[in-house]
C-alpha positions, 0 to 999 in steps of 0.5 A: 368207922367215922361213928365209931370216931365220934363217939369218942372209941379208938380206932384206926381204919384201914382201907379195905375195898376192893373198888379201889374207890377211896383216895388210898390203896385199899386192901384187895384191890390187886387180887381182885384185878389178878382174877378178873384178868385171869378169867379173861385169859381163861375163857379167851382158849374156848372162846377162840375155839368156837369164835365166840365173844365173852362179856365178863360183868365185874363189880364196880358201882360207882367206879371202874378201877378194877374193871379197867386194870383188869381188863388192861392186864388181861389185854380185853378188847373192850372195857365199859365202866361207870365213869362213860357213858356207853354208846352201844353201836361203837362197841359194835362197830369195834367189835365188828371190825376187830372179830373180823379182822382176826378171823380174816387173818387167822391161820386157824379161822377163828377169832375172839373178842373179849368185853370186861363191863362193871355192874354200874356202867350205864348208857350214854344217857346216864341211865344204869342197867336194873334187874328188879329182883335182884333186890337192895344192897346193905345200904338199901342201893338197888343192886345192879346187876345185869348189864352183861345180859344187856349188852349180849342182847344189843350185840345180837340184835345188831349182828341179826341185822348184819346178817348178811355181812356176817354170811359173807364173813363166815362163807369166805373163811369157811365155818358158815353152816346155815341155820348153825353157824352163821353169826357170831356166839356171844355169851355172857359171864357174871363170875360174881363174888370169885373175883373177891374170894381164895387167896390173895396176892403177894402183894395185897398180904404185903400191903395187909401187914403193912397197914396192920402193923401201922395201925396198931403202932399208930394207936399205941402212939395216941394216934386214933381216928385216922386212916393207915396208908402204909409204910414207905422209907420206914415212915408210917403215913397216915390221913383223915378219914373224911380225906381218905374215904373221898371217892375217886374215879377212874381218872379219865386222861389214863382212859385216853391213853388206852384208847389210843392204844385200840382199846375201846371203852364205848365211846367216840374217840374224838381227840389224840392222846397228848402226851406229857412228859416229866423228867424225874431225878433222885428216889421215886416212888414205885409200885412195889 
């Protein structure tokens, strides 16, 4: 688009990515969060049915946003993204704990654990998981792909070397069967470009019209060479592109906020959420 600008053509942008990256709202972002929160809701029946635990891998190079509000709106366990690097025996240990507890308190003796990871997670030195074949992006980026397999395979390793709590586990509820039943069933889904495809939400068609509308009375105006971000009281607002197509991170005071509510995002929780509080008076802005 900024090529487009500077060779003097008229245009308008309108955020369209569904990493909710840019400074905006973009275009896809809602209904990328309402799929990634319904396969979890999905899989969560067959995942308490056979006590297994689901690790959904999203999209999310750089950022998080949709991981995290997927998973929040889904109620996941444990959500990974970009923006923290991931010690992987605390997820374990979460998991462990967590699984265990559910199952010791079931009715039914069966539990569930649900993990939602984006592509670019990466551990805590930083380095980001790679699967070779995968090939490079349009931009020439190697994909990244494959960090859902990954953390399968820490998570089996360590429940191997936990046999013997997860024996005694599984024997004290009643579903251990030697060499069958006797750990717990991981598996690992990458539902890929389904969250990013089908209908989109109510709320994206709105949004969409909004900033088609905008763009093309913006143009009509003289105003070109800017990014749309809506309409709010009647009033078209607009900015840079430079500004709008910063990227932004997953703000990390909000990953607090979760984490104390028992979410984990494999990391250390070292510190209390400290609350702040702001009374507001007169119109506020809201979601919808």
């Amino acid at each position: 688009m900024l090529d487009l600008v500077e060779n003097d053509i008229q245009c308008v942008y309108i955020p369209k990515t569904m990493d909710l990256d840019l400074q905006s709202y973009s275009v896809g972002g809602d209904s990328t969060i309402y799929r990634i929160a319904k396969f979890i809701n999905d899989l969560r029946t067959t995942a308490i049915t056979h006590n297994r635990i689901i690790i959904l891998e999203v999209f999310g190079r750089y950022a998080g946003h949709t991981a995290l509000r997927g998973g929040i709106g889904a109620d996941a366990d444990c959500i990974l993204i970009p923006e923290i690097g991931v010690d992987f025996e605390i997820v374990y240990q979460h998991f462990k704990k967590t699984f265990s507890d559910r199952l010791q308190k079931s009715d039914l003796n069966a539990a569930s654990y649900s993990i939602v990871v984006a592509e670019g997670t990466k551990d805590k030195n930083g380095t980001y998981f790679i699967d070779s074949s995968s090939g490079v992006d349009s931009f020439g980026h190697q994909k990244l792909s494959g960090v859902g397999a990954f953390i399968k395979q820490m998570l089996q390793d360590y429940s191997k070397k936990d046999n013997e709590y997860w024996k005694n586990i599984f024997i004290d509820n009643g579903i251990y069967v030697e060499g069958i039943n006797y750990l717990p069933e991981i598996r690992d889904i990458n539902p890929g470009h389904l969250v990013r495809c089908g209908e989109s939400t109510p709320y994206d068609v709105s949004f969409g019209k909004q900033c088609g509308g905008s763009a093309v009375l913006l143009l009509i105006n003289g105003i070109s060479g800017v990014t749309v971000l809506g309409l709010t009281d009647g009033e078209i607002r607009y900015m840079e592109i430079e500004e709008a197509i910063k990227q932004r991170y997953v703000d990390l005071k909000d990953v607090e906020f979760y984490e104390n509510l028992g979410v984990c995002f494999g990391r250390e929780l070292t510190t209390e959420y400290t609350a702040t509080f702001k009374k507001i008076s007169g119109k506020i802005e809201r979601y919808m």
